[in-house]
N, C-alpha and C positions, 0 to 999 in steps of 0.2 A: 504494500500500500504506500502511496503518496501524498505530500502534503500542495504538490503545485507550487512549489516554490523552487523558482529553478535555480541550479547552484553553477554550472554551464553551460555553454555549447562546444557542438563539437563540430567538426566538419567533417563532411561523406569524402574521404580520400578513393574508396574503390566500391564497386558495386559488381557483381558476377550472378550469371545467371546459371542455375541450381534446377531446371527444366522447370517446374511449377511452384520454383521455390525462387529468392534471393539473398546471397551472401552481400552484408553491407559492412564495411569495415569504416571506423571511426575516428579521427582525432582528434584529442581535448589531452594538451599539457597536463599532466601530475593530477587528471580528475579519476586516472582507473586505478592508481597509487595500492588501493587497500582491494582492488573487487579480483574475485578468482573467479574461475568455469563454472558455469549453472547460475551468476547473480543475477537476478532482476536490475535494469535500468527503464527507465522511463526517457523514447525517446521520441521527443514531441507529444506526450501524453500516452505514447503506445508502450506496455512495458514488454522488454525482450529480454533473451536470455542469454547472456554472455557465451561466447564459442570458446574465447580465447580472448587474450590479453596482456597488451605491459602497461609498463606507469601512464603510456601517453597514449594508446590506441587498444581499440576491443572490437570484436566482428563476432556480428549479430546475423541470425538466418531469419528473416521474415519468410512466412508459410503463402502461398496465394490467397489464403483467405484476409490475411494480415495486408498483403499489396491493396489487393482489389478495393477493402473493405476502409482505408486510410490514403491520407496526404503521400506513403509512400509508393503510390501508383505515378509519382513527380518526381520519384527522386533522381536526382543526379550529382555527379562528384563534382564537391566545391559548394554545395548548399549546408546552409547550415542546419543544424538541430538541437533542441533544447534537450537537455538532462539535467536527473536530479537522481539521487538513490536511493533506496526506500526508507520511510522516515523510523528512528527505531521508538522504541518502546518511549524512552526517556528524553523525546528530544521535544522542541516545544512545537505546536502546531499551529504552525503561522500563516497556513492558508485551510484548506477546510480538504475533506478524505476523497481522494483521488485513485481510484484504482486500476488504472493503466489499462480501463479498457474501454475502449472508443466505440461511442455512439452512430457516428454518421462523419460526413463530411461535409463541409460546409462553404461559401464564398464573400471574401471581403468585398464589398460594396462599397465604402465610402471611406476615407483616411483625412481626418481634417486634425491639423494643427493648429494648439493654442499655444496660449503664451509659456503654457506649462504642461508639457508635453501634448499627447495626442488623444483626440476622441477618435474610435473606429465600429463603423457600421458594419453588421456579418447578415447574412441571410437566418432566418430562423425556419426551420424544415418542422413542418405541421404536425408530425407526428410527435413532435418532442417540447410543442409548445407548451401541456400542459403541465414540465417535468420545471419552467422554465417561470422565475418570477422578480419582478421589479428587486434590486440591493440585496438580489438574491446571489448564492455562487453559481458560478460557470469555470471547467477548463475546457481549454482552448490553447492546441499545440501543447499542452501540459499546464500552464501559467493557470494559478488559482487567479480570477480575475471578478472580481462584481457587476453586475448586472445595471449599467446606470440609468438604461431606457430598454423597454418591452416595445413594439409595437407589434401592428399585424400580422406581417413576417418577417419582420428582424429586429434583431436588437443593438443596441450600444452601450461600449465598455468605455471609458475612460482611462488612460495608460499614463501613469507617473517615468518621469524622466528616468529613474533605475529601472523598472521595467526593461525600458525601450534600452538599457544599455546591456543591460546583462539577458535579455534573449536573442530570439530570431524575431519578435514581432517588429523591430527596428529596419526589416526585409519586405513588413507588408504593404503592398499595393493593391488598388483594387483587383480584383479574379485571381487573390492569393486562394489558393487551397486551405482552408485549416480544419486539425480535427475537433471534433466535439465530445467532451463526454461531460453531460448533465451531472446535477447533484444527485449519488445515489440514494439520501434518503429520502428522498420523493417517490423513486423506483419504490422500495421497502415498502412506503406508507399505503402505495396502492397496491400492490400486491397484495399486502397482509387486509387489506379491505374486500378486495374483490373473492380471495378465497372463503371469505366467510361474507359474503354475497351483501356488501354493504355498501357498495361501488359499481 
């Protein structure tokens, strides 16, 4: 599990095709220092599992379902991606529970600039509006990010100047790809309603 708070990025140095699979190998200086074979990272909100690794690079196999199903259906070497590692026990929770697994795919719409960093407009996909509410949480590319406007079908986040330095949302333009995965205890609260037929 994740907190959405990103701690790097890394850059796609290589990418290799696996027939229904891809091998993507990664670079981020002294961020793989502590991770061995089999760790979870979170990249771009997708979590994958370490192949292999040294201090400065790690190569992850995304499955077809994982390509098709994400942002990395774009990927290519020299793009960036966010990471973070999974939060532990004792650590403090400074964005809200993130669990590395993505919703849908989504499109930036609008990038407007203030005087103190960035408002950005995303599409909002119908099926996941009612997961989705006003100063509510969202991730997005991994980034725990709050909800600053709801509308029909889309919403807006508001981006503090760290943000935009320490990810890749400092890369968004309008018809960026980004992934989505809702707050899951929305998920929970209707599930546990609908099984006992109250929803």
């Amino acid at each position: 599990m994740f907190t959405g708070i990103i701690q790097s990025t890394g850059e796609i140095v290589s990418i290799e095709s696996r027939g229904d699979a891809l091998s993507m190998r990664l670079k981020s200086p002294g961020f793989f220092k502590n991770c061995k074979l089999g760790d979870s990272v979170a990249n771009d909100g997708v979590c994958l599992s370490i192949e292999s690794c040294t201090d400065d690079e790690a190569t992850f196999c995304l499955m077809h379902q994982t390509v098709e199903n994400t942002g990395f259906k774009q990927a290519a070497v020299g793009k960036l991606v966010n990471l973070e590692l999974p939060c532990r026990a004792d650590s403090f929770m400074g964005g809200h529970f993130v669990m590395g697994h993505v919703d849908c795919i989504t499109e930036v719409i609008k990038v407007t600039p203030r005087e103190t960093g960035v408002e950005v407009d995303l599409k909002l996909p119908a099926d996941l509006r009612r997961y989705v509410i006003r100063r509510g949480s969202i991730s997005l590319n991994g980034i725990s990010l709050t909800v600053a406007e709801k509308f029909e079908d889309s919403i807006r986040v508001c981006i503090i100047p760290e943000t935009l330095a320490r990810t890749n949302l400092r890369n968004w333009v309008p018809g960026t790809i980004v992934n989505v995965e809702v707050d899951m205890l929305g998920k929970y609260i209707e599930n546990y309603l609908k099984e006992r037929d109250l929803a």
